[in-house]
C-alpha positions in Angstrom: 0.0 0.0 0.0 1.6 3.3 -1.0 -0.4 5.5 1.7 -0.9 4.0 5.2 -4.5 2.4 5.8 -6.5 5.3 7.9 -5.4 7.9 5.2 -6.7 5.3 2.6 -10.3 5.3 4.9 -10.4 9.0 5.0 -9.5 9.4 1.6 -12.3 6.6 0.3 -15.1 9.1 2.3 -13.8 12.0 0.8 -14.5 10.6 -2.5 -17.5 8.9 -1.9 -18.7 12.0 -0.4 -17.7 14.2 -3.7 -19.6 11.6 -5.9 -22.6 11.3 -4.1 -23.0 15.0 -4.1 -22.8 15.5 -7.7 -25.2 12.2 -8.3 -27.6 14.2 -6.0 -28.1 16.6 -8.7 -29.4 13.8 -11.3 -33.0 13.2 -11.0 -34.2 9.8 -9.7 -34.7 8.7 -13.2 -31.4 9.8 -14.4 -29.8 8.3 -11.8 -31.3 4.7 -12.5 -31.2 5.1 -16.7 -29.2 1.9 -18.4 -26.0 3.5 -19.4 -24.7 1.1 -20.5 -22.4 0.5 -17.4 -20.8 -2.8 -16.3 -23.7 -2.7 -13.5 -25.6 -0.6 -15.5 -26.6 2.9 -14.3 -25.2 5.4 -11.9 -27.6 3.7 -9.0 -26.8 0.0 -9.4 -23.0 0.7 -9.3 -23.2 3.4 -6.3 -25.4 0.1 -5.0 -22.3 -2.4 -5.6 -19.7 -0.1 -4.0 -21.4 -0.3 -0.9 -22.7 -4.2 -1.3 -19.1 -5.0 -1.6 -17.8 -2.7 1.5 -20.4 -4.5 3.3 -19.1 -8.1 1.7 -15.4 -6.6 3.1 -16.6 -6.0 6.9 -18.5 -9.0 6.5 -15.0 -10.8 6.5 -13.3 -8.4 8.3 -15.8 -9.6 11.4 -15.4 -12.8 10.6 -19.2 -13.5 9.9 -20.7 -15.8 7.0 -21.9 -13.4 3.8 -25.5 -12.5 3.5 -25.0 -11.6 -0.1 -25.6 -14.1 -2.9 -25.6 -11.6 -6.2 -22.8 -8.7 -6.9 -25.4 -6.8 -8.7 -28.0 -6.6 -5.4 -30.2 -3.5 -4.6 -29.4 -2.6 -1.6 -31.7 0.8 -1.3 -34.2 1.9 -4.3 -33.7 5.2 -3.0 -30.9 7.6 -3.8 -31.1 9.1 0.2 -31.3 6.1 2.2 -28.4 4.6 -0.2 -26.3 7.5 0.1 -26.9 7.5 4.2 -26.0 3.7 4.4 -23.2 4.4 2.7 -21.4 7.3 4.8 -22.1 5.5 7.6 -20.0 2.6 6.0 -17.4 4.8 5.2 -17.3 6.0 8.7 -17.1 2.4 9.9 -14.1 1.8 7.8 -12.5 5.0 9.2 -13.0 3.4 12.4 -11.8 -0.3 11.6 -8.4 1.8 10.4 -7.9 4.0 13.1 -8.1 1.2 15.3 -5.9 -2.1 13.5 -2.7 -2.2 14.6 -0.2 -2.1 11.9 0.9 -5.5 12.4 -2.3 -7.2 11.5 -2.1 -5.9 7.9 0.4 -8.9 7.6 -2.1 -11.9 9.1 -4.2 -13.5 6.7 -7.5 -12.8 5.2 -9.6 -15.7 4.2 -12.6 -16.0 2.4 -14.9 -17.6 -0.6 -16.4 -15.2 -3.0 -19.7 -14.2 -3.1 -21.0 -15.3 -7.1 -18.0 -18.2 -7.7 -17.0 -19.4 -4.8 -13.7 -19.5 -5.0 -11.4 -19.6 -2.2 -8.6 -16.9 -1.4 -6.3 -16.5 1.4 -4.4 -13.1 1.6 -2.2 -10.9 3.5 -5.0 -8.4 5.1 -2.5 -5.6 3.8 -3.9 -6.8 0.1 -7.2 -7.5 0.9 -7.8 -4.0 2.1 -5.3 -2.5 -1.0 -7.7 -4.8 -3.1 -11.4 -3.1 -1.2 -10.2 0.7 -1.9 -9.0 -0.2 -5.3 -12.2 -1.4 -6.5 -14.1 1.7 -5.0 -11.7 3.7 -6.8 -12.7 1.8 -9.9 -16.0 1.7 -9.9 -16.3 5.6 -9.1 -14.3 5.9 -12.2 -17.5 4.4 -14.0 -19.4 6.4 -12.4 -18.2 9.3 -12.5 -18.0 8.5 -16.5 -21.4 8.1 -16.6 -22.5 11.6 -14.8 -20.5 13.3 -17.8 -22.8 11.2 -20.4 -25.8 12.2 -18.0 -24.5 16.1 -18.4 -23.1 17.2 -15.3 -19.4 18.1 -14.5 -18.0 14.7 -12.1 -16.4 16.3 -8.8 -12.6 15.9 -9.7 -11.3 12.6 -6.7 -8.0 13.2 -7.3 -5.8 12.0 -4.3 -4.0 15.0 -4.9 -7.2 17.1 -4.3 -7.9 15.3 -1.2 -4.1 15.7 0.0 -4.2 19.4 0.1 -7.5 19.4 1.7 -9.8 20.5 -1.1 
């Protein structure tokens, strides 16, 4: 990890927190239009960022998945999805301020959700792995709010950094 865990929490919010504002400027109907997306529209893949944090603390706690589907609606409703998700982010601001730096070398183990295939990873790449795929799927999104006509929030680590 090039940036120590809690800054990669804080960081994670900050973006969230950026996207979600602009998506709060898109109608609910433009938020949930097909475009053409690898979960579809702007709401399904804000839904799968937080379906898989919650997948993550799932593991993290040591507790059996509830999921069955990466593509699960987890809130119909922009508010109530935007709410469950800063309180996630919070959590994982937590988690981080809390680990001691020598865990991030025990193991994470755990069977993915849709395949089932088993993995068994320093935590230190298991956590990498979690903010690295938020990262990528706000990419998505944040392509689709240009096609939908609004300006993305720039989620530049830099930005974040100098406390824009």
């Amino acid at each position: 990890m090039l940036v120590d865990l809690p800054t990669a929490a804080r960081y994670n919010a900050w973006a969230n927190e950026r996207l979600y504002a602009a998506c709060a400027e898109l109608s609910h109907e433009e938020r949930v239009l097909d475009r053409r997306g690898f979960f579809r529209s702007i709401h399904a893949t804000l839904n799968h960022i937080l379906l898989s944090d919650l997948i993550y603390r799932e593991r993290l706690e040591k507790k059996p998945t509830t999921f069955t589907r990466l593509d699960e609606i987890l809130h119909e409703e922009f508010e109530p999805l935007r709410k469950a998700h800063t309180a996630q982010d919070r959590w994982y601001v937590g988690y981080s301020d809390g680990l001691d730096p020598a865990e991030l070398e025990g193991t994470l183990s755990f069977d993915t959700v849709e395949t089932g295939e088993y993995f068994s990873l320093p935590l230190r790449r298991c956590l990498t792995n979690l903010f690295q795929h938020q990262i990528h799927h706000r990419g998505q999104t944040h392509h689709m709010l240009s096609h939908a006509g609004k300006d993305p929030p720039p989620l530049d680590f830099v930005k974040f950094s100098a406390g824009e």
